[in-house]
N, C-alpha and C positions, 0 to 999 in steps of 0.2 A: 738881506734885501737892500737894495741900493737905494741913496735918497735919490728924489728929484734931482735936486742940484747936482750931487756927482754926476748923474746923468748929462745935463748941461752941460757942465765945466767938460767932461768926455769930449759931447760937441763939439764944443768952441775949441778945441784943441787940433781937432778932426779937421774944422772949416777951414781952413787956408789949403790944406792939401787939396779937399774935396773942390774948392772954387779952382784950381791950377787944372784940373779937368772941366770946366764947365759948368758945376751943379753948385747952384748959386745960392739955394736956400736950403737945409738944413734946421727940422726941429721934431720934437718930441710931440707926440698927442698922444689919446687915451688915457686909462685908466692913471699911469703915472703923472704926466700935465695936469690931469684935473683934480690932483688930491686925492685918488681913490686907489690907490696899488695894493695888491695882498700878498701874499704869500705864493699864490696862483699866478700870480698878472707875468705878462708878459713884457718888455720895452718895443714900444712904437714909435718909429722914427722914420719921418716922412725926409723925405731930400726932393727939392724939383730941378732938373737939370736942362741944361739947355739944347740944341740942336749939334751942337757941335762937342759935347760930349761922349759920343759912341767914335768918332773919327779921334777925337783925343787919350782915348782909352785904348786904342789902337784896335777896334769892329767890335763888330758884336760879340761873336763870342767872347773878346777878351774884355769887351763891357760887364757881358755878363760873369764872367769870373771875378772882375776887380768889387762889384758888388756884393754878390755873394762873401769876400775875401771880408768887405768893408761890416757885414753882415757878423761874420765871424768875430770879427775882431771887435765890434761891442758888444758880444754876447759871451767871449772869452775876459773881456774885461770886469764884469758884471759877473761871469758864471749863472746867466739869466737866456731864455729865450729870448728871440730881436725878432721884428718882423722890421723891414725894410719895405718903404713903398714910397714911387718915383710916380710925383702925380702931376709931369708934367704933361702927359696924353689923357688925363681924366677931365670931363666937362665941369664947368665952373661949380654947378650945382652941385654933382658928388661930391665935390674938393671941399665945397663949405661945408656939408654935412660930414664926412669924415675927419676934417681938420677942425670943428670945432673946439677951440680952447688948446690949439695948439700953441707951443712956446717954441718961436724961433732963434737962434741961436745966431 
């Protein structure tokens, strides 16, 4: 099981590629952020991207592949499941209820 912090350090290693497209914030919440991971838990890793993100990934489809790809690649790092969630179309409201106690990177 991976700590917090490897998870971060992951991150921050990740964010300069991930900002060269666009997505500007990158961080962990849930059960791992808040001190609570099991044996069960999954890694939650929020990214908010900007408008010009999908044109610099070269469209959508190949947005959504490089996602998916980025998806993979911390969850073959880890050998853990990754949910990935891009909360830059979510209302302020859900954003704080879902990202509470998240650790940006």
């Amino acid at each position: 099981m991976p700590t917090k912090d490897e998870i971060l350090n992951f991150l921050r290693e990740l964010k300069p590629e991930l900002e060269s497209f666009g997505i500007y914030k990158v961080g962990l919440f849930g059960s791992y952020a808040k001190g609570r991971a099991n044996i069960a838990s999954d890694i939650d890793v929020a990214i908010e991207s900007s408008k010009q993100t999908i044109a610099r990934l070269g469209g959508g489809m190949r947005a959504f592949i490089y996602l998916d790809e980025l998806r993979g690649r911390i969850a073959n790092k880890f050998k853990i499941s990754v949910d990935l969630c891009d909360t830059a179309s979510m209302s302020d409201k859900k954003k704080l209820k879902l990202l509470e106690g998240a650790i940006y990177v």
